[in-house]
N, C-alpha and C positions, 0 to 999 in steps of 0.2 A: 692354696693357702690354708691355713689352719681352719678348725670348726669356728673360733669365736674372731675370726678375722674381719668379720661383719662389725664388729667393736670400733678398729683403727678407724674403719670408714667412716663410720657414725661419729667418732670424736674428730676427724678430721673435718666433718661436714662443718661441726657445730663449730671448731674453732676458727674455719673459713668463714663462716659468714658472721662471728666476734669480729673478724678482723674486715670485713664490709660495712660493718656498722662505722668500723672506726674509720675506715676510708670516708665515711658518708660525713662523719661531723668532720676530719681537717678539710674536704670539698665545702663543707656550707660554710666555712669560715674564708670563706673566699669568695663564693661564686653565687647566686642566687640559688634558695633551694628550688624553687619550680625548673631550674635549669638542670640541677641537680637529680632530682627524678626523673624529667626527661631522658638525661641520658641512661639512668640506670633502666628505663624501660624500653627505649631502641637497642641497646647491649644484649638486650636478653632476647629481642625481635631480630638482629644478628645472626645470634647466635642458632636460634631457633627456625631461622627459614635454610638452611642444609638439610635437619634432619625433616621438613614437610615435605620438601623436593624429595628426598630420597625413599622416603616413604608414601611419597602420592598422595600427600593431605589432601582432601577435599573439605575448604569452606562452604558448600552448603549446610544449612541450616535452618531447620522450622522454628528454632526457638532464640531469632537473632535478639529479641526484646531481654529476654532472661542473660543471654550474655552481656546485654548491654549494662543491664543491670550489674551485675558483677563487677563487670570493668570500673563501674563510675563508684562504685562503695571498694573494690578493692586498691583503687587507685585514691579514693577519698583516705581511708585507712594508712598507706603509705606515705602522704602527706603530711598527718599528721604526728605519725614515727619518725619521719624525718624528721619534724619539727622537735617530738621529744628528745632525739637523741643531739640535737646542737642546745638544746639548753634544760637537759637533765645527765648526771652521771650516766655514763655508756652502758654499764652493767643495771641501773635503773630502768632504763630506755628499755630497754630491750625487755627485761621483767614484764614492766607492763604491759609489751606487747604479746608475752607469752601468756598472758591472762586470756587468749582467743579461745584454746580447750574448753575451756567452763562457759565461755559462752556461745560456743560451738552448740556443749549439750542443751543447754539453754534452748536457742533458736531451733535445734533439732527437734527436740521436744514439744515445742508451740507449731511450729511450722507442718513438720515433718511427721508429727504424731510420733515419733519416738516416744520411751517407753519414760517415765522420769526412776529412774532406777533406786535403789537404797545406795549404790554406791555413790551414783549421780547427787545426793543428796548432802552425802557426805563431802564432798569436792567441794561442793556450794558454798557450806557450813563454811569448811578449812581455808577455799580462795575468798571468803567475805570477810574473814576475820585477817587473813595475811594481808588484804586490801587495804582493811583498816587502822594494821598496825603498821605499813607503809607513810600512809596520811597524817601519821601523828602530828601535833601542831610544829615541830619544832623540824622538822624533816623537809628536805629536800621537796619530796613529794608533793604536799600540802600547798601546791599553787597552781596556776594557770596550765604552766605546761607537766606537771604531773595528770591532772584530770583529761590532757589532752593525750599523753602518753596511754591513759586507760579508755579514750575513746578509741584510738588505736586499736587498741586489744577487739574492742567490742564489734567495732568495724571488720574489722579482720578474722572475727569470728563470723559474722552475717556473710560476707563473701563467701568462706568455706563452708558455710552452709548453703547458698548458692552453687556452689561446684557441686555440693554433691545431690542436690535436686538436677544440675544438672547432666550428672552422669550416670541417670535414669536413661537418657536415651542418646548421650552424646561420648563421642570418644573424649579421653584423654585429651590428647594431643591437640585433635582441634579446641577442646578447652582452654587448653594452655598458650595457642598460638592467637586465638580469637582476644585474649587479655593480652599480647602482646602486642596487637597492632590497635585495639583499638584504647589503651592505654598511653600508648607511643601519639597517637590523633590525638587524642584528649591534655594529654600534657603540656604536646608542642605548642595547645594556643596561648597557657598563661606566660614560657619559656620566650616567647617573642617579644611581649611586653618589659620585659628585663632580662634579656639577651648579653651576657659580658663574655666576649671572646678570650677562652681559656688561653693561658700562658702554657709552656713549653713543660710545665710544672704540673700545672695545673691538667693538664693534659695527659701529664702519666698516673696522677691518684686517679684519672676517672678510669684509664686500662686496668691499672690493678684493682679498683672498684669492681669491674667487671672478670676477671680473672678471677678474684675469690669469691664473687658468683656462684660462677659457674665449676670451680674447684668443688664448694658446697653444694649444688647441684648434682653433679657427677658421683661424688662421693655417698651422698645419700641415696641416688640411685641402684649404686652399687651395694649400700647396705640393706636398701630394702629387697634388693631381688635375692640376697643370701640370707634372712632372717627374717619373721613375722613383725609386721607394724606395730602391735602389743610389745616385743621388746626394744624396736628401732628408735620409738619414739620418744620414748621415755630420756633417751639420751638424751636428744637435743637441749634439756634441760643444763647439760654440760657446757652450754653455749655464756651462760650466764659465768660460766668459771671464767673463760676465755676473757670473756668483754672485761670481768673484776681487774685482770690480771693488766691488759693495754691500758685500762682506766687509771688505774696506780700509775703505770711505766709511762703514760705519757700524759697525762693532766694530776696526775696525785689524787684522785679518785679514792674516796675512801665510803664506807656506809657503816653504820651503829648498832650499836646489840637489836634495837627493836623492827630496824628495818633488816637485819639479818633473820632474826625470829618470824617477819612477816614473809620473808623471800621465801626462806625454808617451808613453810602454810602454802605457799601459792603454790610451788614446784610438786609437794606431796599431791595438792589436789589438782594440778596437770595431769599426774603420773595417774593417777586414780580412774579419771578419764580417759588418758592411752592406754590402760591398760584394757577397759574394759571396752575397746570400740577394735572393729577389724579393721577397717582402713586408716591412713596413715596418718599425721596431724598436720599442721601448716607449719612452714618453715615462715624464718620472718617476713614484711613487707620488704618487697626489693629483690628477693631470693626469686630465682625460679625454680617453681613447683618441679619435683621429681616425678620423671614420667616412666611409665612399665613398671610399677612397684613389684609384680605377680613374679 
């Protein structure tokens, strides 16, 4: 394939999991959301015990407390993205969740002794002021589940700051697989408490739920192993086109000059951030993490 074919994969990832999002709010319009995240995280534990077999994953581990941690804020995190995307515009939803960058550097910085960079400062400035021109009074944003939609983000920032303390001494793979089972644990207990056995219907949005997964998954895998994280990442910010786009075409999803003006603030100070970090950024809650970026 061509040099910039790493491009199709990247905007195929991002528009796969635009269209997971979407899958995620017609499912909570039906079915419990704790039920709803369940499934999305046995889907991706599925999908993901082939390639542990085939590669001889070994769960041991010195640092089962650090994963646990992860699991219970990245799954806390996902909860409440699911919650913003059934009752905020789909392309909102998601936005806020992609506020994780900036407070990735954030947490990396306190935690991690990261450096707080001039760039880093910059990002801050540009994601606090798009934050705040999101929240205007009169905006969508400005409720309950907007600040939940940005607790999202911030959660989902802490997790991937967590992975990457944790891949000081832990592979990949068992990172990835350690969040999927014990994610899968953790969810099943609220999911039994309001348990509604899916219909014949209902049962196909959660396969395609999972199909555009793992589509975004794949693709982005593919895009980071032909192209550096600095330019890969910066796409996924294309994800926001995507969701705009299903948001019109199936709910008449529309957003206003100010919250256009605030989107545009938050995505430059994402970009700002992926530009200036070598590993890769987080894909949504729900997505599974691209593995072998190298």
């Amino acid at each position: 394939m061509g040099e910039k074919s790493w491009v199709v994969f990247a905007l195929v990832s991002a528009a796969s999991f635009a269209a997971m999002a979407a899958c995620i709010r017609i499912l909570s319009e039906h079915l419990p959301q704790s039920e709803v995240v369940f499934f999305r995280n046995f889907l991706a534990l599925l999908m993901l015990l082939p390639l542990m077999y085939r590669q001889k994953v070994s769960l041991k581990t010195e640092v089962f407390g650090l994963h646990l941690f992860r699991a219970t804020i990245g799954l806390s995190a996902m909860y409440l993205y699911f919650y913003a995307l059934f009752n905020l515009p789909l392309a909102d939803a998601l936005l806020l969740n992609y506020t994780s960058p900036l407070f990735i550097a954030l947490f990396a910085t306190l935690w991690l002794g990261e450096s707080w960079t001039k760039q880093r400062r910059w990002a801050g400035i540009l994601g606090l002021t798009g934050v705040a021109l999101l929240f205007h009074p009169s905006s969508n944003m400005a409720s309950a589940a907007g600040l939940i939609g940005l607790a999202s983000g911030a959660l989902a920032g802490l997790a991937l700051t967590t992975v990457k303390k944790l891949s000081d001494t832990e592979p990949g793979i068992r990172i990835v697989i350690w969040f999927a089972i014990l994610a899968s644990l953790i969810s099943f207990i609220p999911m039994l408490f309001e348990f509604r056995l899916p219909d014949a219907k209902q049962w196909g949005w959660l396969i395609v739920m999972g199909i555009f997964g793992n589509i975004g998954h794949l693709a982005l895998t593919r895009a980071y192993k032909m192209a550096p994280a600095s330019q890969v990442s910066p796409m996924g910010y294309s994800g926001l086109v995507f969701a705009a786009i299903l948001g019109y075409l199936l709910w008449g999803e529309m957003t206003d000059m100010i919250g256009l003006i605030g989107t545009t603030a938050i995505v430059v100070a994402g970009i700002l951030v992926a530009r200036e970090r070598s590993e890769p950024m987080p894909e949504p809650p729900g997505a599974v993490p691209a593995l072998d970026k190298k």
